[in-house]
C-alpha positions, 0 to 999 in steps of 0.5 A, spaced: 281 598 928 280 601 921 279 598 914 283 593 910 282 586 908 285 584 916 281 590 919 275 590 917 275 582 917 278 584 924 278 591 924 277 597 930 303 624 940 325 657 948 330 661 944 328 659 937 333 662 932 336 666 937 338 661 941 336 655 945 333 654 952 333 647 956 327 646 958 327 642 965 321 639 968 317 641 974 312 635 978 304 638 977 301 635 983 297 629 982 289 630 983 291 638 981 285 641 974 291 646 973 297 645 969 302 650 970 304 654 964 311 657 960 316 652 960 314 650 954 312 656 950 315 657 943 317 664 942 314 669 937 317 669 930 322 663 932 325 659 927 327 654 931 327 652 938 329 646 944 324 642 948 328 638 954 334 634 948 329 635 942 331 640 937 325 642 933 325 646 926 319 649 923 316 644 918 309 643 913 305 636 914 302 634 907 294 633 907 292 627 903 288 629 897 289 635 897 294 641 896 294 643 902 299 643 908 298 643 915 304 648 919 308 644 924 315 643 928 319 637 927 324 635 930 329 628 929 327 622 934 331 615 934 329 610 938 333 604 938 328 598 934 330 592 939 332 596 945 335 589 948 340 589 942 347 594 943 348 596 936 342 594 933 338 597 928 336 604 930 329 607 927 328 614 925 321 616 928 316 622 925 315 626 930 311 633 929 308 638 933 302 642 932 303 648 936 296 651 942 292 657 939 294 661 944 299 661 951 300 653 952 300 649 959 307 645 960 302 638 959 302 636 952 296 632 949 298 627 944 294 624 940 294 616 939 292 614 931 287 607 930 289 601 926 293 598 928 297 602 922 295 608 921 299 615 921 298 620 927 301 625 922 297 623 916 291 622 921 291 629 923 288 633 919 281 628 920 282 629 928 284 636 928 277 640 929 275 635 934 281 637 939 281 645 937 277 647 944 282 642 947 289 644 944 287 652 946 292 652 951 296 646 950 301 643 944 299 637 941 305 631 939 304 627 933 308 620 933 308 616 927 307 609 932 315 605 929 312 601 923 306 607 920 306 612 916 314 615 916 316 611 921 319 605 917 312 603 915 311 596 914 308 597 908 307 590 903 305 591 896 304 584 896 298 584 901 295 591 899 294 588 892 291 582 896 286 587 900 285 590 893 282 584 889 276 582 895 278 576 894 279 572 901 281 566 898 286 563 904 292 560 900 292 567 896 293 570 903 298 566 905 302 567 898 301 575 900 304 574 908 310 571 905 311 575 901 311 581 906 315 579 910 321 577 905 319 584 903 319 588 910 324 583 913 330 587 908 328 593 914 325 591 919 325 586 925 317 585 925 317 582 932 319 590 935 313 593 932 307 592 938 303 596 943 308 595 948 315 598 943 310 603 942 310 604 949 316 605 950 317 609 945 312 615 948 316 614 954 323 615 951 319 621 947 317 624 954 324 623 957 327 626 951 322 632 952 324 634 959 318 628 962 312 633 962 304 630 962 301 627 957 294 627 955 293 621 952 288 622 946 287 615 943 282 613 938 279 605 937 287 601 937 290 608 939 286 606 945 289 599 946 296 604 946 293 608 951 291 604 956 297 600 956 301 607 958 298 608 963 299 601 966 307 601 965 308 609 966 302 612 970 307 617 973 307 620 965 299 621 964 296 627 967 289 624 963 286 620 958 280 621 953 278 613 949 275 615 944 271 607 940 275 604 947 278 596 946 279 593 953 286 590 955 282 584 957 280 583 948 283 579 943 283 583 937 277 580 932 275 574 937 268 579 937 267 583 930 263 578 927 257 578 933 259 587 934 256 587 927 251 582 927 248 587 933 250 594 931 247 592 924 240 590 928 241 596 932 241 600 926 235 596 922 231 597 928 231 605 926 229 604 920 223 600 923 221 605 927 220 610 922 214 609 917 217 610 910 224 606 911 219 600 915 215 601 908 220 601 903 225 595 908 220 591 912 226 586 914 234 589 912 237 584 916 233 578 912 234 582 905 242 582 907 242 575 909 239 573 904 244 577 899 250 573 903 246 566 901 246 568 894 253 570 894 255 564 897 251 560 892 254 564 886 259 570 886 259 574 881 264 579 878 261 587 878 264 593 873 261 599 877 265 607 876 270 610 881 266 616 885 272 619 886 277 617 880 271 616 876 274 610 873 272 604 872 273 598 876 271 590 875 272 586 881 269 580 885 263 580 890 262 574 893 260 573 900 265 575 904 266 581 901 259 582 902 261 582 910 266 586 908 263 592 904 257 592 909 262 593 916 265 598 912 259 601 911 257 601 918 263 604 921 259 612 921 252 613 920 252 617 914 254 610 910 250 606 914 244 609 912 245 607 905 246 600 907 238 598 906 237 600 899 244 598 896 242 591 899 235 591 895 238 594 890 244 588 889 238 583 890 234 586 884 241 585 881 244 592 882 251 592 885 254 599 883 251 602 888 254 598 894 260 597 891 261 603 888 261 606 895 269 603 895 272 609 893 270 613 898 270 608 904 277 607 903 279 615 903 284 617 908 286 609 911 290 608 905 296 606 908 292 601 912 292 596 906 299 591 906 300 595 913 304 588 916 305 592 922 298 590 923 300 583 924 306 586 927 301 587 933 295 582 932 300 576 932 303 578 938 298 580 943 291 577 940 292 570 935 293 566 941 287 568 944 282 567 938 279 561 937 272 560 932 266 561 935 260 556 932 255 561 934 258 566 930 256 562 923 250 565 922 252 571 923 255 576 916 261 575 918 262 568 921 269 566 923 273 568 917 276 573 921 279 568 926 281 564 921 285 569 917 289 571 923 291 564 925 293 563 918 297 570 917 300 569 924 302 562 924 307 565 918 309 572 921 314 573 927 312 574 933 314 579 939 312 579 945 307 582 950 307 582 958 304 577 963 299 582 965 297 585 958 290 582 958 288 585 966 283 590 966 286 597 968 286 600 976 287 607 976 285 614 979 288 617 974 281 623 970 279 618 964 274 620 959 271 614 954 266 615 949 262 610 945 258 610 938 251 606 940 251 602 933 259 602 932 260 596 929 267 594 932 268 597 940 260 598 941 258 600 948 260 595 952 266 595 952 265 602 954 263 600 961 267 595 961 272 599 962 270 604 967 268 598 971 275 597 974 276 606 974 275 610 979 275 616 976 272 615 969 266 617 965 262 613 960 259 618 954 255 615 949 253 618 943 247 616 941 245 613 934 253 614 931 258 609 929 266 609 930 270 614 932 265 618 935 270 625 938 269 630 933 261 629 933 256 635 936 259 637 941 264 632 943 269 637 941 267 641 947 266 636 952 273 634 952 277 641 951 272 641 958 275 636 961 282 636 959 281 643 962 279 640 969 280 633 969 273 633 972 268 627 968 263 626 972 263 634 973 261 635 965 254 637 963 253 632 957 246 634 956 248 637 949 250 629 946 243 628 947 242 632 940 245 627 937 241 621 933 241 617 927 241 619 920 235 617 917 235 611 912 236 613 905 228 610 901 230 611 895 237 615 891 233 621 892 235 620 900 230 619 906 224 620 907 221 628 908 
C-alpha cells in the first residue's frame, strides 16, 4: 500500500569454501523467549555455505540512487509459477541474506516488503537501521515476493507511463491495462501472482532452509502477507511484528478516501492547536476543498523544476491528482507539514511547491509505477468485495479509487484466494503491531482490530506519525526487545511517547519558532 496511480488512489524474507554442512532443523518449544543458537552460523571467512538444500554465495546488493552497495548471500531459489501445473513455467526467485552483526539464533527474520509491488532486496536499505537491534543475533531473509523487483517483476511500461502523465482518465486506464497484460503475459500467468503463491513460497523457502522459525516482519501489504502465513503455516512462525497492519477482514481501497479525509483532519487539528499555524491557516481542510473545487472547475497544466534531477516538467493538475499529491504528502509527517502552505499557495496560483514535491515523493517506490503485480493481488482478493460509497463523494478522494480498480479488474485475470482469506486471525502466536496516529492508508483502527481477536498481541501507536512507522524513536529498540523475549505486553513503551507531529511549515522559512 505504497504510491502509484493505483496505490495512492488505492494505495497501503557450515563449511563455506571449505566444504558444505547440511543443516537440519530442531523443534524450538512453543511459548519459549529463547532460540537456540549454532546451526545456522555462517563460518568466519567463508566464501560459501548451505543451509538445508540452498547453496548461498557472497553477494552486493545495489542501493537505488546511489553507489553504494549492501554486502550480502545469495543463493538460487525456483518456485514453480503454478504449483497445480507439472511442468509449468518455473520462476527463479531473488533470494538474499543479510548476515546478524553478531553469533545468530536458528530463527530468521524475514522481511515482508509493502505495495503490493515493492522489492524486499531493493527495500532494504529503507528498513535496515529499523531492524539493526533485532538482527543482532539473527539473519535477516529477503525474498522478492514472485512478480517484484528480480522475481520476474510484472513491470508495464504501458501503465507506468499512464501513473506518469496524473492524468485519471478511465478509458486512457483501460487502454494502458490492456497493454499490460499483453506485455507481461509473453512471462507470466498473472493469475499466480497473489498473497497466497506468496505464501506458499515462504513456505517452500523454509522448507529448502531446513523449517527453521521465522520472525515475520511485515510493513503496510507485507502485513496482509504475514497474517495470511500465519494462518496457513502456524507451525513456521516463531513471531510477528505489523508495522501500518491491514485486517484480513479489508477490502484493499473500499476506505482510502474516508482514512484520509480523517488523517488530513487529525493532522489540521495540530495545526489548530498551535497559535502560528491557526493564524497563518485558519481553516486547512476548507482551503483543500476548495483547491479540489477549483480544480474540478478548470484544471490547469503546471511547468515546475524537478528537486532531484533539476529538470523541468509540465503536467496536469486536476482534481484527482489533487487527491493524489495530497495523499502522498501524508504518508509521513515531514510532508504532511508542508500540505497547508502548498495548498494556499496553488489557491493564490502557486503550484510549484505542491507539485514540485514529485520527485522526492516517488524516490525509492519507483517500481511501484506499471507494477501489474498490484492487479495481480488486487484483482483476486479485494475487487469483488468494493463497492462505491456514497458517503464517500464529499471526501478528497471520492470513489475513483473504486472505480479504477473495477474498471482495471474486469480486464486483468484473476487468481484465486481461499474461502476464509477475509476471517479475522485467531492465534497465541507473540505478535507486535504498530500504528502511525494520522496514517493516512491503515489508521489506528485497523490496529486494534487486529489484536481484538489475538491472545497475545500488543497495539503501539505512535503519536503524530504517518505509514510505516518501525524505524520512528525508539521503535527500533522496541522490537529487537520483543523479538528477544517474544513478551508485548511486557515492553516498557513509555519512550514512544517522545514522539510527536512535525510543526507545520507557516511559511518557505519553515515553522514557526
Amino acid at each position: 500500500m505504497k504510491r502509484s496511480h493505483l496505490v495512492v488512489l488505492a494505495g497501503l524474507l557450515a563449511a563455506g569454501a571449505y566444504g558444505y554442512a547440511r543443516m537440519q532443523a530442531k523443534p524450538v518449544a512453543s511459548g519459549s523467549a529463547e532460540s537456540s543458537r549454532g546451526r545456522f552460523s555462517i563460518p568466519a571467512n567463508a566464501a560459501a555455505f548451505r543451509f538445508g538444500t540452498l547453496d548461498f554465495s557472497a553477494c552486493e546488493l545495489a542501493r537505488k540512487h546511489s553507489a553504494a552497495t549492501t554486502e550480502a548471500w545469495c543463493a538460487p531459489f525456483k518456485v514453480a509459477e503454478n504449483r497445480a501445473l507439472t511442468g509449468g513455467r518455473t520462476l527463479d526467485l531473488k533470494l538474499a541474506l543479510i548476515k546478524s552483526s553478531q553469533a545468530a539464533d536458528d530463527d530468521f527474520i524475514v522481511f515482508l516488503a509493502g505495495g503490493p509491488g515493492q522489492s524486499a532486496i531493493e527495500s532494504w536499505p529503507q528498513i535496515a537501521a529499523a531492524l539493526a537491534p533485532a538482527r543482532k543475533h539473527r539473519h535477516v531473509l529477503l525474498l522478492d515476493q514472485r512478480g517484484t523487483g528480480a522475481s520476474n517483476a510484472l513491470q508495464c511500461a504501458a501503465m507506468a507511463e499512464q501513473d506518469e502523465t496524473l492524468d485519471f482518465d478511465i478509458v486512457r486506464i483501460e487502454s494502458a491495462t490492456r497493454t499490460c497484460l499483453a506485455e507481461v503475459g509473453k512471462h507470466a500467468d498473472p493469475r499466480y501472482y497473489t498473497t497466497t503463491d506468496a505464501v506458499e513460497d515462504l513456505e517452500a523457502l523454509r522448507q529448502a532452509l531446513g523449517a527453521p522459525k521465522f520472525d515475520l516482519v511485515g510493513v503496510s501489504y507485507g502485513t496482509r502477507v504475514a497474517q495470511q502465513y500465519l494462518k496457513r503455516h502456524p507451525e513456521g512462525v516463531r513471531s510477528l511484528v505489523l508495522d501500518s497492519v491491514a485486517p484480513n477482514e479489508l477490502a484493499l481501497g473500499g476506505e482510502f478516501a474516508r482514512n484520509l479525509d480523517e488523517a488530513l483532519k487529525a493532522q489540521f487539528a495540530y495545526c489548530a492547536k498551535n497559535p502560528a499555524c491557526a493564524k497563518a491557516f485558519p481553516d486547512p481542510y476548507a482551503n483543500l476543498i476548495r483547491l479540489r473545487d477549483s480544480l474540478r472547475e478548470r484544471p490547469r497544466q503546471v511547468s515546475f523544476p524537478d528537486p532531484v534531477d533539476f529538470t523541468t516538467h509540465n503536467k496536469r493538475l486536476d482534481a484527482y491528482a489533487l487527491a493524489g499529491l495530497v495523499r502522498m504528502f501524508a504518508y509521513a509527517p515531514e510532508t504532511a507539514a508542508l500540505i497547508p502552505q502548498a495548498v494556499a499557495q496553488s489557491l493564490a496560483g502557486n503550484d510549484a511547491p505542491l507539485m514540485g514535491q514529485l520527485g522526492i515523493l516517488n524516490q525509492g517506490i519507483e517500481e511501484l509505477a506499471g507494477s501489474g503485480m498490484q492487479l495481480s493481488v488486487i484483482c483476486a482478493e479485494d475487487a469483488d468485495r468494493l463497492s462505491a460509497d456514497p458517503a464517500a463523494d464529499q471526501t478528497l478522494l471520492g470513489n475513483l479509487m473504486v472505480e479504477v480498480v473495477k474498471a482495471q479488474c474486469a480486464i486483468w485475470p484473476q487468481g484465486s484466494r481461499p474461502a476464509d482469506f477475509n476471517e479475522p486471525g485467531k492465534s497465541d502466536t507473540p505478535i507486535l503491531v504498530l500504528s502511525g496516529e494520522l496514517d493516512p492508508v491503515t489508521p489506528p483502527r485497523y490496529g486494534e482490530q487486529v489484536v481484538a481477536t489475538l491472545a497475545n498481541a500488543r497495539l503501539i501507536v505512535a503519536r503524530g506519525q504517518g505509514h510505516n512507522v518501525i524505524g520512528r524513536g525508539c521503535l527500533p529498540k522496541l522490537v529487537g526487545e520483543f523479538l528477544d523475549t517474544r513478551a508485548p505486553k511486557a515492553l516498557d513503551t513509555r519512550c514512544v511517547d517522545e514522539l510527536g507531529p512535525i510543526p507545520h511549515f507557516i511559511d518557505f522559512n519553515g515553522a514557526a519558532p
